[in-house]
N, C-alpha and C positions, 0 to 999 in steps of 0.2 A: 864370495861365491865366484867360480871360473867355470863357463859354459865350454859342455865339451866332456866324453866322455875320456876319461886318461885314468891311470892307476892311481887308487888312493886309499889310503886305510877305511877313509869310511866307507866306501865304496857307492857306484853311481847311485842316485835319486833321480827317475824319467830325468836323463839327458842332465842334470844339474848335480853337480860335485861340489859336497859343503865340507868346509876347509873346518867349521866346525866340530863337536862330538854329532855324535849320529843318536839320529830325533829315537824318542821313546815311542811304545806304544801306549794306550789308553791303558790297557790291562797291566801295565808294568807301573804305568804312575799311581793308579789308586790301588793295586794288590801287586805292591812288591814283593812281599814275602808268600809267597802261594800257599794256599790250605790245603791239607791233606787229609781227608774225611778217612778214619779208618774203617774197609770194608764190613769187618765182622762189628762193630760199635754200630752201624746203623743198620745192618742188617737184624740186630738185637733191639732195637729200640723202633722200627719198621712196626711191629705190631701194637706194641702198646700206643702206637700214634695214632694209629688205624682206631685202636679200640677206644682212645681217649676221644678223638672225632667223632664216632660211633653214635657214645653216650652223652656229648653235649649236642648232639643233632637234632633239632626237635622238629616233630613231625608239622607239618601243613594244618591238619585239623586240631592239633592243640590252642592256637591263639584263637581259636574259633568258640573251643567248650568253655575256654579262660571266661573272655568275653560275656560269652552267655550265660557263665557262671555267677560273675560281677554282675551283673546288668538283675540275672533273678534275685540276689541278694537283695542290692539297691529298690528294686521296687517292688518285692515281696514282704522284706524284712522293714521296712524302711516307714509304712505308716502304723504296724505297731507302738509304733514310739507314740501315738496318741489313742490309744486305749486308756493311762492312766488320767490321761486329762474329761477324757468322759466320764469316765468314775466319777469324779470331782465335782463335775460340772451337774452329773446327775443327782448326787446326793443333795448338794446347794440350792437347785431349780428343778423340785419336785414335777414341775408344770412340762419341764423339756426335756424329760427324762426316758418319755418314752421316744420320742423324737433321738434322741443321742444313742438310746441303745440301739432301736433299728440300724442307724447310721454305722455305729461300730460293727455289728450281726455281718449286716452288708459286707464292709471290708473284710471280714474276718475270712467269711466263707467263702466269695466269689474273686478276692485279690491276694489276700497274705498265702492260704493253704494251697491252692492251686499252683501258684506260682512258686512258694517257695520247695514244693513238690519236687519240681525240674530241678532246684538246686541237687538232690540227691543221685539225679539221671547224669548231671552232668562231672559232678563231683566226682561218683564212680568210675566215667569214663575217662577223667584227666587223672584219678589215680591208675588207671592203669594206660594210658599212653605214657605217661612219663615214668610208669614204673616205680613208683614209690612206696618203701618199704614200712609200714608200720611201726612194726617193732623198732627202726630206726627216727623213726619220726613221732615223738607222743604229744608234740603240740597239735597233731592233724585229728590222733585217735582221742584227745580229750574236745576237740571240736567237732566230732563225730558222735559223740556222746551228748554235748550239750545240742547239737541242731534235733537230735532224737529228744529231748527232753523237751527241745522250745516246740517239735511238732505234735507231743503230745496232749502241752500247755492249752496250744491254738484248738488243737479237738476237742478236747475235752470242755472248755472253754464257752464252745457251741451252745450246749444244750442247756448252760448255764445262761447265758445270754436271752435265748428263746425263751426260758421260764419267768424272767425280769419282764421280757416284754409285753407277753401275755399277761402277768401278773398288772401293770401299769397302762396297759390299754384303756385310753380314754372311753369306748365303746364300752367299757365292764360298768360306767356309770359312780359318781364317786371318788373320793382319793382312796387312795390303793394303801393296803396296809401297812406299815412302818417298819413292823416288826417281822414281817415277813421280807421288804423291800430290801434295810438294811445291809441285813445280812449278804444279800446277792449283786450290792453293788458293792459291799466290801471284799468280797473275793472278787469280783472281776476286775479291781483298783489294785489288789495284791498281784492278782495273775499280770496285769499288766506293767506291773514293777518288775519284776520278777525276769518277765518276757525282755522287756527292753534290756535289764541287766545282762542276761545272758547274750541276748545279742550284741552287746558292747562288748563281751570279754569272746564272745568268738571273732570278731573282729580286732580285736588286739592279738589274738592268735595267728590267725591268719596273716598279720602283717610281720609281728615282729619274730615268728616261727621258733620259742623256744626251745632250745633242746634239740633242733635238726641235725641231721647224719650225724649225732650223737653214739 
């Protein structure tokens, strides 16, 4: 280095003349070969980028129906799974039978129907934020089918229940008839087979989504 401005191929650097080559920039070291974006190439591709952002954007209030969709599942759907053990346990312990059925009536009508209810409020509402097409998707429309089938299980279910109960009321004085018993705790041990089955295969639906944008 020779201080002092004088003639020099590389020419001054503030006051300092380097006998060197002449320093790089940043932009030349790591993009030596410069890119050249061709105008009409992204001026074509400009929208479909737009529209591809568009369609994976999801809105604010979807993790919300999500949420509260999971959540009504989980604890609508979720003590069904001991219906069939009532059954069981009723026909075994004639003495706790009416005890067991009340217990089941209870959850049936005031926790499973109510709630699993909201599943459909919200199910509707996140098929139509996210826009999901049916006919493209028939793991959803055959899980739309069995939750119609489990809710009409659970109604119907009802009044079947009520007639057991009434029927085994300690208060009627007596054991309660067998042949009339039977039968009513064996459809409500099928129904609740049946119930839990279906709810396992919509939740196998739901997760592993066969068949989508098919």
């Amino acid at each position: 280095m020779v201080f002092g401005k004088s003639a020099s191929p590389t020419g001054p650097v503030d006051g300092w003349m380097q006998s060197g080559p002449s320093p790089i920039t940043l932009q030349e070291r790591f993009f030596p070969h410069p890119v050249r974006v061709d105008r009409h190439f992204a001026t074509a591709c400009q929208p479909r980028v737009l529209e591809k952002r568009r369609c994976c954007r999801v809105a604010p209030v979807t993790p919300l129906l999500l949420s509260l969709h999971v959540l009504a599942a989980i604890i609508g759907f979720g003590p069904a799974f001991v219906f069939p053990f009532l059954g069981v346990m009723s026909a075994r312990e004639p003495a706790h039978a009416h005890v067991l059925q009340r217990l089941g009536e209870l959850i049936s009508t005031r926790l499973i129907i109510p709630v699993a209810l909201t599943m459909a409020v919200t199910g509707a509402l996140l098929i139509g934020e996210m826009h999901v097409d049916l006919a493209k998707n028939s793991w959803l429309g055959a899980s739309i089918i069995l939750y119609i089938l489990v809710m009409a299980a659970l109604i119907l279910q009802a009044p079947t229940q009520r007639k057991l109960i009434a029927l085994i009321d300690p208060a009627r004085g007596g054991p309660p008839p067998a042949d009339e018993m039977k039968p009513l705790v064996s459809r409500l041990r099928l129904i609740g087979i049946l119930l839990a089955v279906a709810i396992v295969v919509i939740a196998v639906l739901m997760v592993w989504k066969p068949g989508a944008g098919a």
